[in-house]
N, C-alpha and C positions, 0 to 999 in steps of 0.2 A: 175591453179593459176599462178603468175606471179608477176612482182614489185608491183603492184597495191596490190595485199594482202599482200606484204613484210610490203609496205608504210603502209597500213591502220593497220596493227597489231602492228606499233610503233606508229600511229598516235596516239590510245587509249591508250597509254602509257606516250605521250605525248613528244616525241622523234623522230618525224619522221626527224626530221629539220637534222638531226645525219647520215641520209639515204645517200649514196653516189652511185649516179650513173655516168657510165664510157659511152664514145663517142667510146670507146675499148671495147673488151672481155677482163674479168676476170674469163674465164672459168675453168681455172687451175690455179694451186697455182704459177706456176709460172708467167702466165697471169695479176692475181690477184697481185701478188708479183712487177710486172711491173709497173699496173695501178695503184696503191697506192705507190710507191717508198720506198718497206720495204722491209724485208728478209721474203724470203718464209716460215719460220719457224710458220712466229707470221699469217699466212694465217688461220684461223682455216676454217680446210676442213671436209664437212660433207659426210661419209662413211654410203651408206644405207644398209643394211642385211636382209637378210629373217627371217623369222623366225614364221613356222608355216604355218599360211593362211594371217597373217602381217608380218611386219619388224620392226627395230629397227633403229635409228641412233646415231652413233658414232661421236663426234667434235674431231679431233686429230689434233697435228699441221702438217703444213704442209709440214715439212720433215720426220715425223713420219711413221709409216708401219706397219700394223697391225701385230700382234705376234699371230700367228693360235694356237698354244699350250695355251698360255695365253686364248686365246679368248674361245677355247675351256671350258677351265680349270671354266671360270668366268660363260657362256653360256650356257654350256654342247650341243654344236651342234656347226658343223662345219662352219665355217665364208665362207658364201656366199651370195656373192653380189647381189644386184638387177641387172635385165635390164635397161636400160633406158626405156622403155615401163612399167615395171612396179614400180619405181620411180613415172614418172608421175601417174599411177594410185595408190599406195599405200601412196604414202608422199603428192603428190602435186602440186611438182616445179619441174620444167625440170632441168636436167642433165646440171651442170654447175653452178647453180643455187639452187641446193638442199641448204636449209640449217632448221633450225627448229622454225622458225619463219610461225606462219597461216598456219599449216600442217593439217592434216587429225587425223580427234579423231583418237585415239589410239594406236597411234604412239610412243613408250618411246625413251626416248632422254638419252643419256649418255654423260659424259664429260673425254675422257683418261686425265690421268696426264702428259702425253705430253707438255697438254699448258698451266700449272702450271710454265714453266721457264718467262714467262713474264707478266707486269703490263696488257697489256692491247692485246686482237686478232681482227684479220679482217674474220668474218663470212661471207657469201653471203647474200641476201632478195630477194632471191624468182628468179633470174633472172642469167643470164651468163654475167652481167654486173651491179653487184652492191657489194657494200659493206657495212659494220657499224663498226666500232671502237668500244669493249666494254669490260671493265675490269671484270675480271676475274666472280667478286660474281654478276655484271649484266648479266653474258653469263650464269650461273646458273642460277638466276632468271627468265630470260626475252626465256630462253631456256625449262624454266620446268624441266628441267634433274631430272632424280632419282636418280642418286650417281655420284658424280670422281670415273672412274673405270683406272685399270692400264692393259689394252691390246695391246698397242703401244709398238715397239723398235726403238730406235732413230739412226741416222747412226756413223758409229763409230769416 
């Protein structure tokens, strides 16, 4: 998968126009943070986890840091990350580009309270140069999430 399923997954929603792509990498939050002229905070970064014989993703912002006790606590299994090898085969989108937009059935999507502090985040679409500006109850919707969960600690 790649922009092309980011794009067509807003196109049916009828938002594609919303799609931002970079002549840069935005592969990291602070990449991202760069090629958008924001604070890496409001980056929402998508964290993949195993879990099982699938995984899980997490959107936290982008100064956030997953809390293994919490995550444990919420999960009941230890917070472990994907490969990039299996990202691309369980989610989708290559690494850089993860986000939860034209992902792989059965993939659950969670939203940390993290990026509950701002109106509106910058998610990925599928690519290590792209972005979408979308407030809060559209990154819920347009995400599928199944709860705001609070697994993030923010830096002091």
């Amino acid at each position: 998968m790649s922009i092309e399923e980011g794009r067509a997954y807003f196109r049916a929603l009828g938002i594609e126009d919303r799609v931002m792509e970079f002549t840069v990498s935005s592969a990291t939050v602070d990449l991202a943070a760069q090629a958008l002229g924001v604070e890496g905070a409001r980056i929402a970064k998508t964290l993949s986890f195993k879990r099982g014989e699938g995984c899980i993703l997490i959107l936290a912002a982008g100064d956030a840091r997953i809390d293994n006790h919490k995550f444990k606590a919420k999960f009941a299994m230890k917070a472990k990350m994907l490969t990039p090898d299996e990202v691309l085969e369980l989610v989708g989108h290559p690494v850089g580009g993860v986000c939860p937009f034209g992902i792989k059935e059965g993939v659950d999507v969670y939203l940390d309270e993290s990026l509950k502090r701002f109106e509106t985040v910058f998610p990925a679409v599928g690519s290590p140069s792209s972005a979408i500006e979308l407030n809060l109850d559209e990154l819920f919707t347009y995400s599928k999430a199944v709860e705001w969960i609070d697994v993030c600690k923010l830096p002091e």
